[in-house]
C-alpha positions in Angstrom: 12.1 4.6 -1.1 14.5 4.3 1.9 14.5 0.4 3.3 13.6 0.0 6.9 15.5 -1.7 9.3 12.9 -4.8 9.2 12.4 -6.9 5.9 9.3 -8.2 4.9 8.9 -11.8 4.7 10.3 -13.9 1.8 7.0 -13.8 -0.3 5.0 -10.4 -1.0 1.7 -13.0 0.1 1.4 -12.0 3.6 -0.1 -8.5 2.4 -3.3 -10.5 1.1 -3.5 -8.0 -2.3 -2.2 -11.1 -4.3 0.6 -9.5 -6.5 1.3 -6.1 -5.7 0.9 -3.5 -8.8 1.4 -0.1 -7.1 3.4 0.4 -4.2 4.1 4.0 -2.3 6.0 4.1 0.9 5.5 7.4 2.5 8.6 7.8 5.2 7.5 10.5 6.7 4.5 8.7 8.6 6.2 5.2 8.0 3.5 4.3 6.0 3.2 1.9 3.1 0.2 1.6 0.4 0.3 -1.4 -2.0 -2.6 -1.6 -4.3 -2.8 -5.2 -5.9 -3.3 -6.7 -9.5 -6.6 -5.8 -10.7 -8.6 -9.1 -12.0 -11.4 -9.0 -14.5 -14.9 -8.7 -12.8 -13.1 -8.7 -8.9 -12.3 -5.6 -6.6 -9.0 -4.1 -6.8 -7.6 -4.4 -3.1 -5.5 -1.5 -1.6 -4.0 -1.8 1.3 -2.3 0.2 3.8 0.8 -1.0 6.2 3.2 0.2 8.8 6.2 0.6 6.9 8.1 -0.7 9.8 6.2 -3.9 11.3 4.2 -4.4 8.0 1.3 -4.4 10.1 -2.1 -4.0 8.0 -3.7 -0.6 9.2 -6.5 -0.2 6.5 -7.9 -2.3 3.4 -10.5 -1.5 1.0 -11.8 -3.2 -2.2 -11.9 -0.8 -5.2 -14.8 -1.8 -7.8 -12.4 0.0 -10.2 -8.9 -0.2 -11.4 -6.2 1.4 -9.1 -4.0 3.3 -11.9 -1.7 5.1 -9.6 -1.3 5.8 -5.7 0.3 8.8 -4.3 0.6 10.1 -0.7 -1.0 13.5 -0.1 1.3 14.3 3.2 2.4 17.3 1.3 -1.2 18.5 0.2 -1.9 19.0 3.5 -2.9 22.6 4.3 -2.4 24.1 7.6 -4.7 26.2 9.4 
C-alpha cells in the first residue's frame, strides 16, 4: 500500500466502521475499502473511501462476517 500525500486524521473513527478489520487500498482507482469489526448479532459495515480525501463513496451493512476484501480491477474483462 503506497501512502498518499494526505493523512487521515489522528483516530481511524472518522470512517464510522468502528475498528477497522480489513483494509484494501486499490491505487489504481485511489480507492480505499475498510470493512470493520464484526460484533455478535450486528451488521458488519464496509465501507468504501477516496484514497486521497478519505471521502466516504459507498457503505453497506453486511448481515454476515466480512472474512476478507479484495479489489477485482484486475478481473475485469474487456470487450
Amino acid at each position: 500500500m503506497t501512502a498518499s500525500g494526505e493523512h487521515p486524521p489522528q483516530s481511524w473513527a472518522f470512517l464510522g466502521v468502528g475498528d477497522p478489520f480489513q483494509v484494501v487500498h486499490d491505487e489504481q482507482r485511489g480507492l480505499l475499502a475498510v470493512a470493520g469489526t464484526p460484533t455478535h448479532g450486528r451488521a458488519t459495515p464496509v465501507a468504501v473511501y477516496d484514497s486521497r480525501s478519505f471521502t466516504r463513496r459507498a457503505l453497506v451493512r453486511s448481515r454476515f462476517p466480512v472474512h476478507a476484501l479484495a479489489s477485482t480491477l484486475g478481473a475485469r474483462c474487456s470487450q
